[in-house]
C-alpha positions in Angstrom: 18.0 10.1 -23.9 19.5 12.3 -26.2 16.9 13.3 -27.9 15.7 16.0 -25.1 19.2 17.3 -24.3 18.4 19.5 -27.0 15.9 21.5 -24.7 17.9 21.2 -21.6 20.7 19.6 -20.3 20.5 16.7 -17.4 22.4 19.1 -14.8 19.6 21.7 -15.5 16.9 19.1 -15.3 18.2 18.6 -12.0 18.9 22.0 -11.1 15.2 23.0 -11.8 13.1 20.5 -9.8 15.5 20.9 -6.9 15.1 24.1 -6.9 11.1 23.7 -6.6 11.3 21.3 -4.3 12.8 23.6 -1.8 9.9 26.2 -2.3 7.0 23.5 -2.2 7.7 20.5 -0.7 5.7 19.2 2.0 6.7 19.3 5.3 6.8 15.4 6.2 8.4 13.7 9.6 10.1 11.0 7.4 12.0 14.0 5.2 13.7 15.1 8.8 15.6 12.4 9.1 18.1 10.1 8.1 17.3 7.7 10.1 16.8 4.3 7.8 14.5 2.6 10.0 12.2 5.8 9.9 12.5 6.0 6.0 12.1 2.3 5.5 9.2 2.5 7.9 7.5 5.0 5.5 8.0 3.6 2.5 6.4 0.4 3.3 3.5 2.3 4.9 3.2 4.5 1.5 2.9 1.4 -0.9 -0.6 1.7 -2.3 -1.2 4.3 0.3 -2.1 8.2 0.7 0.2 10.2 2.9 -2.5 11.9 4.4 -3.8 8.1 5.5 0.0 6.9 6.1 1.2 9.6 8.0 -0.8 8.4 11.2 0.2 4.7 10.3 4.0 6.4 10.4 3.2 8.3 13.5 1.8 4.9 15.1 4.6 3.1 14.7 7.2 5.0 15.6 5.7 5.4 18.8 4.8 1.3 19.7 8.3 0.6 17.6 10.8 3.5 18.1 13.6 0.7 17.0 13.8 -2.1 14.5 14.4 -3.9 17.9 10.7 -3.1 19.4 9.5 -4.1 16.2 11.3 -7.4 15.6 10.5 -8.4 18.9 6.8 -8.1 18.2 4.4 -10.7 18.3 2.8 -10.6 14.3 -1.0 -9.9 15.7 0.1 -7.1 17.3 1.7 -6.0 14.0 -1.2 -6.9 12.0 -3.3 -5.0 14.9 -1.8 -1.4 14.1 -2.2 -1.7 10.7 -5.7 -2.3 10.6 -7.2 -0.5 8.1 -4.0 0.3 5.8 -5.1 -3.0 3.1 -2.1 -5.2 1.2 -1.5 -7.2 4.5 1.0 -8.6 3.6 3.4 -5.5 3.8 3.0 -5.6 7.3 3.7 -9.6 7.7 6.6 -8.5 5.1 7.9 -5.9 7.7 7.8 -7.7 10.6 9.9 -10.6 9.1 12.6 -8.2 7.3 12.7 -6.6 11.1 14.2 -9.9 12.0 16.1 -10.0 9.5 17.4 -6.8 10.7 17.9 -8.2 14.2 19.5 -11.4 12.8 21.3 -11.4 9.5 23.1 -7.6 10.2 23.5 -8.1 13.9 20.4 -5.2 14.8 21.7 -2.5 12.6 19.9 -1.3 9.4 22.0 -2.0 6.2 23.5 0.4 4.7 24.3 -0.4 1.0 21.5 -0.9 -1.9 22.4 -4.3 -1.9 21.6 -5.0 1.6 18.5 -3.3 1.7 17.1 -4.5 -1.4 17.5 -8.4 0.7 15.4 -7.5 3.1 11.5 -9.1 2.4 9.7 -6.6 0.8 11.7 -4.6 -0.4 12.1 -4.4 -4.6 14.2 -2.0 -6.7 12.1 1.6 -6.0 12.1 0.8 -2.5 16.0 0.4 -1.9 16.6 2.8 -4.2 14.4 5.6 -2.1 16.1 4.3 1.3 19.8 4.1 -0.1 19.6 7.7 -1.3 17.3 9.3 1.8 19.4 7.8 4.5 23.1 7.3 2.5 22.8 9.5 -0.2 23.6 7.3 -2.2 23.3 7.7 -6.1 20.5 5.3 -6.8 17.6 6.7 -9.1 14.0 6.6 -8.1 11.4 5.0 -9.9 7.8 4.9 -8.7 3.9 5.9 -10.3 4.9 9.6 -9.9 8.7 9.6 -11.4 7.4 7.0 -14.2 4.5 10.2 -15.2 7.0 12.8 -14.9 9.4 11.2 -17.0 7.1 9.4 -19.7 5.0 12.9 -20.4 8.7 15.0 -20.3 10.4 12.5 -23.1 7.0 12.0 -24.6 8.1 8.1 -24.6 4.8 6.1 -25.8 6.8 2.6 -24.5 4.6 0.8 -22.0 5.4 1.0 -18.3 4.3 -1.6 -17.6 6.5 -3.9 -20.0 10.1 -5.3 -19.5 11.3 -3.0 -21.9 9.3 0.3 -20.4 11.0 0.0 -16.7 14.5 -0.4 -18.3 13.6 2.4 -20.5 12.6 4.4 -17.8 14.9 3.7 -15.4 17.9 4.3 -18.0 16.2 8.1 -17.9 15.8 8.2 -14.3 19.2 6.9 -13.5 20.8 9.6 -16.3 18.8 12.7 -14.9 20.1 12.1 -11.6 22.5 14.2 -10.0 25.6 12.1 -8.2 26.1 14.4 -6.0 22.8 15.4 -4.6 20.7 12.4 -5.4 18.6 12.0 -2.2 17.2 15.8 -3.0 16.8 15.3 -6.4 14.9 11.4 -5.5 12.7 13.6 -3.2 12.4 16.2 -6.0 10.9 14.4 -8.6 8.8 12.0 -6.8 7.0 15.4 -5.5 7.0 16.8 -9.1 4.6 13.7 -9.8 2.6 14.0 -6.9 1.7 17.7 -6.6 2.4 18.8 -10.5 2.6 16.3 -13.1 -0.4 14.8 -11.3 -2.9 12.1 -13.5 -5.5 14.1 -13.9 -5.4 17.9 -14.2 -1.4 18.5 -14.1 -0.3 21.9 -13.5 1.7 22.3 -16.4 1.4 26.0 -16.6 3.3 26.0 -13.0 5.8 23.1 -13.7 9.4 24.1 -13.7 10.1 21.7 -16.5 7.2 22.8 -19.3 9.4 24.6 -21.8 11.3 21.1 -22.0 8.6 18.4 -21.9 7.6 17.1 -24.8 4.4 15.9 -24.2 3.7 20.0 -23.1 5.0 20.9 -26.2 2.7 18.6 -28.0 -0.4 19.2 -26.1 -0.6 15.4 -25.6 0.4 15.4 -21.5 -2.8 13.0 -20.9 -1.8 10.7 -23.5 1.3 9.3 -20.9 1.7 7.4 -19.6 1.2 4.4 -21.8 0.1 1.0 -20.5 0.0 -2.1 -22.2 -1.6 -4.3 -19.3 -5.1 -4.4 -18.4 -5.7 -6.0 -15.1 -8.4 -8.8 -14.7 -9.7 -8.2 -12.0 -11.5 -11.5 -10.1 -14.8 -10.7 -8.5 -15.5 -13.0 -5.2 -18.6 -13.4 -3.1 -18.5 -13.1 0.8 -21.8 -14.4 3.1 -20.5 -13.4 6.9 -22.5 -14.9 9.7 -23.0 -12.4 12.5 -24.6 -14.4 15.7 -25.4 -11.1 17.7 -24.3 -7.4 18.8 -22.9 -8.7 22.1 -20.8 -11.9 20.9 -20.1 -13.9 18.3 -17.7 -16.2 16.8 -14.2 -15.2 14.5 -12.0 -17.6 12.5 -9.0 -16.5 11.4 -7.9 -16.8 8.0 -4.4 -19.0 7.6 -4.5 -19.5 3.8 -2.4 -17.8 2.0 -4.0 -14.6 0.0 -5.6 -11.4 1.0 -6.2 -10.8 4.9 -3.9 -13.7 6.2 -3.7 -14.2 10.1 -6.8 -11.7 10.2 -9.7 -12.5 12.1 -13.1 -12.1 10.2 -16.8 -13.7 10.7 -17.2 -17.5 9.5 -17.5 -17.1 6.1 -18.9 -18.8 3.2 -18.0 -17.8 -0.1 -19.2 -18.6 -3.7 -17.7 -17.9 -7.0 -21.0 -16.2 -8.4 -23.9 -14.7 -6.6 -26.8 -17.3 -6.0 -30.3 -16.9 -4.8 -31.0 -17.2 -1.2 -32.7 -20.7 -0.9 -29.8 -22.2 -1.9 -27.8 -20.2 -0.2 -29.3 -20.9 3.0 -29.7 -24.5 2.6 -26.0 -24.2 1.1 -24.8 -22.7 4.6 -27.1 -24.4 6.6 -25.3 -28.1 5.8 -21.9 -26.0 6.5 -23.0 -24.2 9.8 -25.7 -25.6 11.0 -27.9 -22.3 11.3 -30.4 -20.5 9.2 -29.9 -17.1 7.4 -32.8 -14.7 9.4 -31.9 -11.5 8.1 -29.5 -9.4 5.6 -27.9 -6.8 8.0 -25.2 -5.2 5.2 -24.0 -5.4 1.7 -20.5 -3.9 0.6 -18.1 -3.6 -2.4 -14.6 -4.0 -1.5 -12.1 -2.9 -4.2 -8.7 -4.4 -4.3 -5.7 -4.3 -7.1 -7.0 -7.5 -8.6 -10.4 -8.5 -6.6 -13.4 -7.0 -6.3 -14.8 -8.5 -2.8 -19.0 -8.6 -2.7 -19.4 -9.0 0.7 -22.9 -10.1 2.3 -23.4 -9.7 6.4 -26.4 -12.2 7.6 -27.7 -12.9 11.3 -28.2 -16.2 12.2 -30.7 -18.3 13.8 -28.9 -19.6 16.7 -25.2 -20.2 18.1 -23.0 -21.8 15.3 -21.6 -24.5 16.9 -18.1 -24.4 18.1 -15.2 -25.8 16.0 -11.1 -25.1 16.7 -11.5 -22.7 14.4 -13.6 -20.3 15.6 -12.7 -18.1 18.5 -15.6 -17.2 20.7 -15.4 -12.9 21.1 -17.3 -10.6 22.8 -18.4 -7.2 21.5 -16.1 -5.2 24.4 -13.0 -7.4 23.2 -13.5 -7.6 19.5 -10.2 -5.0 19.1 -7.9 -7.2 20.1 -8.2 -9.0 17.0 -6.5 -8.0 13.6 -9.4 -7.7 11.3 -9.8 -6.5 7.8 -11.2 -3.5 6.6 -14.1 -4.5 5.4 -15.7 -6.2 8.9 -14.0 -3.3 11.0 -16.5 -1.3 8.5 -19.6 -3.5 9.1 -18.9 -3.2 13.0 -18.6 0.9 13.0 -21.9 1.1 10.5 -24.1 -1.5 11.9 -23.3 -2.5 15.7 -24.8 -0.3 18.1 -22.3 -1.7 21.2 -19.0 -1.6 18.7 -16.8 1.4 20.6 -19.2 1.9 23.6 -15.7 0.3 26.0 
């Protein structure tokens, strides 16, 4: 780290993205508070998530859940229910559980050291890190997407992010930089910095307070950080839904583990490549028992590590009942967690879906 301390000190580092912060930070509920709950509440919802889109998630919560109580005490469908349409499922199975954890391992009252945060389910290093210092203030450094931009393009530091060395690179810097005695500000600070500044694209380097320091500025090389050595593989899956009619049909739920668990979704049949539509049909017709009449949809679905091709076909007749399908009519059709994707289909392509 000593290599910048030539250009500014870590005390002035600090200083000077605190000192923005105060002038441009946005006005968010879960920066009023020190309430833990709320700020553990948020940072699940903001995993892989706007805060324009997790704000309302935030706002939903709190109201059905003002307590880790309410929450625990939850059935999971009704969990899964309200966060319809956030994606990564299984940070909302992940929260309900470390609720009753909460409620049974520290007797109903949040913890309160890194430690005991960082046991709850779901929770990993950035995340008890960000509630230890917003609710305790207590001197544990940050590191996320945005801190690992800021501080990669500042020290100009070409090791990869994404490798064992890179986060204990990083979080050596993140951990030196921060101030003991202010660290939830200066957690808040820089994690901003990232998000409205040293954005991925098009940062505002002329108005960052840190450009006369940053390396990377210096250089003129800020898009060449930060460096990754990974490149994900991302899977591509097929999806054929069977959609019986606009007024009722039939769900299954999905109990595997993977994407979408405990979600409801149309019976499925899935393939590992796209195939052409005689065998198909005859392909679902042994499964089902129905015949494919008509293509109603087609959608890509994007996830970290799939890319879902999803298929929506009408059927023939009734698919006949098993005790895994769950007969559902149109009007009802809400009470079921469902992913994305079908809530999608339902808004775009059935006339009835909303008219209760």
């Amino acid at each position: 780290i000593c290599k910048i301390l030539i250009f500014t000190s870590m005390h002035d580092f600090s200083l000077l993205i605190r000192f923005w912060y105060r002038q441009n930070a946005r006005n968010l509920p879960w920066r009023d508070t020190n309430n833990p709950y709320f700020i553990w509440l948020s940072e699940i919802i903001l995993q892989q998530t706007r805060v324009d889109q997790g704000l309302n998630y935030y706002n939903k919560f709190i109201k059905h859940f003002p307590t880790v109580y309410e929450l625990a005490k939850a059935d999971e469908e009704t969990v899964l229910n309200l966060w319809q349409g956030l994606g990564y499922y299984s940070r909302a199975r992940n929260l309900h559980f470390a609720a009753q954890q909460v409620l049974n391992e520290f007797e109903g009252v949040f913890p309160s050291t890194y430690e005991g945060v960082k046991s709850l389910k779901g929770v990993g290093d950035y995340t008890a890190a960000a509630i230890s210092s917003f609710a305790y203030n207590l001197p544990h450094a940050v590191l996320d997407g945005n801190v690992f931009r800021v501080l990669s393009r500042y020290f100009a530091d070409e090791t990869p992010i994404d490798s064992v060395m890179g986060k204990k690179m990083f979080q050596k810097y993140a951990q030196e930089l921060l101030d003991q005695q202010y660290p939830a500000e200066h957690n808040q600070a820089i994690m901003e910095m990232g998000a409205l500044i040293c954005k991925p694209k098009n940062p505002n380097c002329q108005s960052c307070v840190l450009n006369e320091s940053c390396l990377a500025f210096r250089n003129n090389k800020v898009q060449s950080y930060p460096v990754k050595s990974k490149k994900i593989k991302v899977r591509n899956r097929y999806f054929n839904y069977l959609v019986e009619s606009d007024e009722y049909f039939k769900l299954e739920k999905r109990t595997e583990k993977g994407i979408w668990q405990n979600m409801y979704q149309f019976p499925l049949y899935e393939t590992t490549h796209l195939i052409e539509f005689d065998k198909l049909a005859d392909e679902v017709g042994k499964k089902f028992g129905v015949r494919l009449t008509q293509k109603l949809a087609e959608y890509k679905h994007v996830l970290s590590h799939q890319k879902i091709h999803a298929t929506f076909w009408s059927v023939d007749h009734e698919i006949v009942n098993n005790e895994d399908f769950v007969n559902v009519k149109i009007a009802n059709v809400d009470d079921y967690p469902m992913p994305r994707l079908v809530h999608r289909f339902l808004e775009d392509h059935n006339p009835k879906y909303g008219e209760s």
